[in-house]
N, C-alpha and C positions, 0 to 999 in steps of 0.2 A: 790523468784520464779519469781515474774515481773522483777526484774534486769538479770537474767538469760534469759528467754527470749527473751528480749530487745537486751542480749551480741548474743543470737544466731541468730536472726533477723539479726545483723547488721554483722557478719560474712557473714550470707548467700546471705547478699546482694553486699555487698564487692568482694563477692568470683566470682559472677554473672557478677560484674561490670570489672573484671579481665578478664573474660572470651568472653566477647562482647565488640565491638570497635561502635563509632559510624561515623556517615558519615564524621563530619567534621576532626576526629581526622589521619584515613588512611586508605588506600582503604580495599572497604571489597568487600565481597558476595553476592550480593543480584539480584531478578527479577526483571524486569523493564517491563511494560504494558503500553502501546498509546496508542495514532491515533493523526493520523495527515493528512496534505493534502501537493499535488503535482501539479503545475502546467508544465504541459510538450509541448518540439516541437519535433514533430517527423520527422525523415528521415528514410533512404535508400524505401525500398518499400513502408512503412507506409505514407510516406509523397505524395507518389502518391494517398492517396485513405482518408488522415485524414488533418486537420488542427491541430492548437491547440488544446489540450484536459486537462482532469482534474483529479485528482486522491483521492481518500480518504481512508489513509490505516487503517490498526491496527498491531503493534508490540508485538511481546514478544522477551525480552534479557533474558539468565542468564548469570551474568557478574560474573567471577571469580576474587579472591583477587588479581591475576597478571595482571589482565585488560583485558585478553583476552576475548570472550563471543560466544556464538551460542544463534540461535533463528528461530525465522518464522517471514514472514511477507505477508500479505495479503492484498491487495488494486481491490477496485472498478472503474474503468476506465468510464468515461463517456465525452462526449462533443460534439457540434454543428455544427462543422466543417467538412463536407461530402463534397470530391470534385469528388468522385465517385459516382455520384449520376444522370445517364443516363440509368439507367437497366431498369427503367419503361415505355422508349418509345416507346415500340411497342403498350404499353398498352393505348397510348394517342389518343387522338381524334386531328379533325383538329383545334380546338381552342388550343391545348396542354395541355388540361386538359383530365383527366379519371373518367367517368360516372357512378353515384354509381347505386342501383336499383331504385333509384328515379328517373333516369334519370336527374341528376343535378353533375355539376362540384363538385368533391370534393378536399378539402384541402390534401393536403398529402408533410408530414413531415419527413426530412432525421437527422438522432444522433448516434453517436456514444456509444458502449456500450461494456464491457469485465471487464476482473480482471487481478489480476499477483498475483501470490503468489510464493514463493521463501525461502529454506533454506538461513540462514545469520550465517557465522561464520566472526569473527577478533578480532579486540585488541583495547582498549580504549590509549589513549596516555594523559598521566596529566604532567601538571607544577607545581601542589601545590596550587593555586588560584583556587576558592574559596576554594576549598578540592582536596583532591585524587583520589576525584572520575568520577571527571567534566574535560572534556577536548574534545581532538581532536579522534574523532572514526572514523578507516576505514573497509568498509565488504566486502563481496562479499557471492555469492554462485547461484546454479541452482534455474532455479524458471518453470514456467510456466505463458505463455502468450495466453490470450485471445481475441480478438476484431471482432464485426461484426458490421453489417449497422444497427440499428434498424429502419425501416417504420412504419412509423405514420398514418393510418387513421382516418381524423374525422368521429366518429360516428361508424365505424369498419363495413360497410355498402358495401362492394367493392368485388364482390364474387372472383374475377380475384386476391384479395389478401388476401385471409382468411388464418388464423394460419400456415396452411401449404403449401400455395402457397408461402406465403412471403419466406420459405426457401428457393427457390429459385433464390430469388433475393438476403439475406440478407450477401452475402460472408462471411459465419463463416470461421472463419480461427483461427488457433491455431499452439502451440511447444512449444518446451521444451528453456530456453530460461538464459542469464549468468544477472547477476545483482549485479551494484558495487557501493557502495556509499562512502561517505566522507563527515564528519561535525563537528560540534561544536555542544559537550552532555552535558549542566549545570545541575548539581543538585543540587539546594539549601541547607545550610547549617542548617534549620530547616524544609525542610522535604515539601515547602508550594509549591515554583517554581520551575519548574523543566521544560525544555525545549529541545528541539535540532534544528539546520538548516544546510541544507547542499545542498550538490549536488547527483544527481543519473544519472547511465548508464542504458539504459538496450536495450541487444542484443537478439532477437529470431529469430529463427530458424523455421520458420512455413508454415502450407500450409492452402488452401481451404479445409474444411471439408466436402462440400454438394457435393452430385452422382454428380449434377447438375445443371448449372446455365440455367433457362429459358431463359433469353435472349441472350446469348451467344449459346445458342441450344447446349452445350455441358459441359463436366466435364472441372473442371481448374487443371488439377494435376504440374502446376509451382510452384517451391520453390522460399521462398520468407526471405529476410532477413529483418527484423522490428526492426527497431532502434528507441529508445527515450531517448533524455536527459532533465531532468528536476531538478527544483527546490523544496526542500520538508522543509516545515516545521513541529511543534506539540506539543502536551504534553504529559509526563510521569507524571509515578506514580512507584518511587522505592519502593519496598515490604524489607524489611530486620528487624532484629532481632535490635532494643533499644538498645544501653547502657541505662542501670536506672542512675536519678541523685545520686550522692553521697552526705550522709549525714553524716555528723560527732557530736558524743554524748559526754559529756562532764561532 
């Protein structure tokens, strides 16, 4: 009876190991889940109104056994570089500061703040090093582009810019927006490093969202084209089905 089911154990395990491949042996099926981070320069209109900025995304792939894959991807946009940053001067005094209810100069701080998120479909490209599954990936797809001015008051003390005054200073601006990457995807051959680095485009197509810019005393309804290219790195984490190791009874 124990030799029996030791024989059907070892069938069933056999029959399992027939039926799932593992990473290293040829490309397979599986999810892939990040984050990572992007350093970006932006041009066409963007480069009027941002410096350098920063990104911090989160991916999901599923990558098919032909290499091709679709996914999402979702990134946090932020950085320090405001060269638009003159909306507050009507609000200033003759020293070129802006007087809170204390009657004292207050600090006030200009950053950049938005997201991108974006369908991703393409195709993974292998050479066989380290495996099948690690190589050259190019994507693209529609996304959505965000960026405004965030204003910083110390102390939040400045009634001339409370929650909803600042809307009008802060140019939310948004659209719909094309986004195309290209890099190098390693996954380790036991499952531990797993990496990517590469390049990104990305194009949007965006306007002003507020009725109303207070210091321009009017609506902005100009189309704007928002361009960024940047550098991304990160890590994954492939989700897929084990080969089991093979034992052999004797």
């Amino acid at each position: 009876m124990k030799r029996t089911y030791i024989t059907l154990l070892f069938l069933a395990f056999t029959g399992l190991s027939d039926a799932q491949v593992s990473i290293r042996d040829s490309s397979i099926t599986m999810h892939i889940v990040g984050i990572g981070y992007s350093v970006q320069l932006p041009a066409g209109d963007l480069a009027d109104r941002f410096g350098w900025n920063s990104m911090l995304e989160g991916i999901y792939y599923h990558k098919l056994k032909t290499g091709y894959l679709v996914g999402l991807n979702g990134a946090f946009l932020f950085g320090n570089q405001v060269k638009e940053n003159q909306m507050l001067k009507a609000l200033q005094g003759e020293g070129g500061g802006i007087l809170d209810n204390d009657g004292k100069f207050t600090d006030i701080r200009f950053f950049e703040r938005g997201f991108h998120i974006a369908i991703a479909a393409g195709k993974l490209f292998t050479w066989g090093k380290p495996n099948a599954n690690s190589g050259l990936m190019i994507t693209a797809g529609p996304g959505l582009l965000q960026h405004k001015i965030r204003i910083e008051t110390i102390g939040n003390n400045i009634p001339q810019l409370n929650k909803e005054y600042k809307k009008g200073y802060d140019r939310l601006t948004n659209g719909i927006s094309l986004h195309e990457t290209i890099g190098y995807y390693y996954f380790g051959n036991k499952h531990l490093v797993n990496f990517y680095l590469g390049f990104e485009f990305i194009q949007a197509f965006t306007e002003n969202r507020r009725d109303y810019n207070y210091d321009e005393m009017k609506r902005d309804d100009s189309k704007r084209v928002d361009l960024l290219f940047g550098l991304r790195t990160g890590w994954m984490l492939p989700i897929y089905k084990r080969a089991p190791q093979k034992f052999y009874f004797y």
